[in-house]
C-alpha positions in Angstrom: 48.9 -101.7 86.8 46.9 -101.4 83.7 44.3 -98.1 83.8 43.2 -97.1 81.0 41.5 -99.0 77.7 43.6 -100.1 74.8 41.8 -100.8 71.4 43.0 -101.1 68.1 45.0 -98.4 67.0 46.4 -97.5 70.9 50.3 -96.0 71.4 52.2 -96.5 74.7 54.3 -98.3 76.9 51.1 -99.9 78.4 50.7 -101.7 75.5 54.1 -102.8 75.2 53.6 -104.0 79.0 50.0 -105.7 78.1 51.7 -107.7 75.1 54.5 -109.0 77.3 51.7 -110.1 79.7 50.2 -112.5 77.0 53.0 -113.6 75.3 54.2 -114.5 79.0 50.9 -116.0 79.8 50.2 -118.6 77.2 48.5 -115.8 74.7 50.6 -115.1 71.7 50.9 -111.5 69.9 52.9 -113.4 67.3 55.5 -116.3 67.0 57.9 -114.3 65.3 58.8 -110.7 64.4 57.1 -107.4 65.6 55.1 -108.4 69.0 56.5 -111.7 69.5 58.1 -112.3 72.6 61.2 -109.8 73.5 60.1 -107.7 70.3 56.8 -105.9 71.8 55.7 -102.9 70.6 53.5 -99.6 71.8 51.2 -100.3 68.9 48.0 -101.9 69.5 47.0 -104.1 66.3 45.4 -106.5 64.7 47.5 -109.3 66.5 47.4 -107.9 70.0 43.4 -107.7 69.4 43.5 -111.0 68.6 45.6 -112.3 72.0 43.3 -110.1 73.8 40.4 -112.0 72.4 41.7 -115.2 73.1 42.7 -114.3 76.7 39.6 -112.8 77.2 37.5 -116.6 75.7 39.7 -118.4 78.2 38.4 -116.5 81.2 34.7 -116.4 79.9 33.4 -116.8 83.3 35.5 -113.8 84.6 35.2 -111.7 81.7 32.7 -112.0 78.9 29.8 -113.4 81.1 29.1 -111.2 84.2 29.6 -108.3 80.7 26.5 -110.3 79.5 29.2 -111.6 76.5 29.7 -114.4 74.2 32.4 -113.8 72.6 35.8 -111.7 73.0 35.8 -108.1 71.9 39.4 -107.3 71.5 38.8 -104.3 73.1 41.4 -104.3 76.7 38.5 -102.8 78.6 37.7 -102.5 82.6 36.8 -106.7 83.0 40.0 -107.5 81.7 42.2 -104.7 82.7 41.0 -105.9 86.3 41.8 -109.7 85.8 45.1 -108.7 84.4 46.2 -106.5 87.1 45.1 -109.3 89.5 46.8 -111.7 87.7 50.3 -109.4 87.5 50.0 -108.9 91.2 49.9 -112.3 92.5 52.8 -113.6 90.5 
């Protein structure tokens, strides 16, 4: 369970845990080297920003619109912690 927010520039093993969730669901950190799948890191970057944003465009309805959003933020905040968390305890 995700439970805190993770921006650019957060350390931890929750971030680690939030990159295997998108590389696992369809939502790339990177094809190859440092956060691509089985090489995750605890650093929060540019790349894991950009999977976020992209997971969070493909669940506008979920995420960006009841947050009165058009586009993604990047930013792993409460909308998409809770649709992960959903998403990770159903499977």
């Amino acid at each position: 369970m995700f439970k805190r927010q993770l921006q650019l520039g957060s350390i931890g093993s929750d971030v680690t845990a939030l990159q295997q969730f998108l590389n696992s669901h369809g939502f790339l950190v990177a094809k190859a080297g440092a956060g691509s799948p089985g090489r995750e890191t605890t650093l929060y970057g540019a790349l894991t920003a950009a999977a976020v944003t992209r997971f969070q465009e493909a669940n506008v309805g979920v995420i960006l619109t009841p947050n009165g959003l058009k586009k993604g933020t990047g930013i792993f905040g409460p909308a998409s912690r809770q649709l992960v968390n959903q998403l990770s305890v159903s499977r």
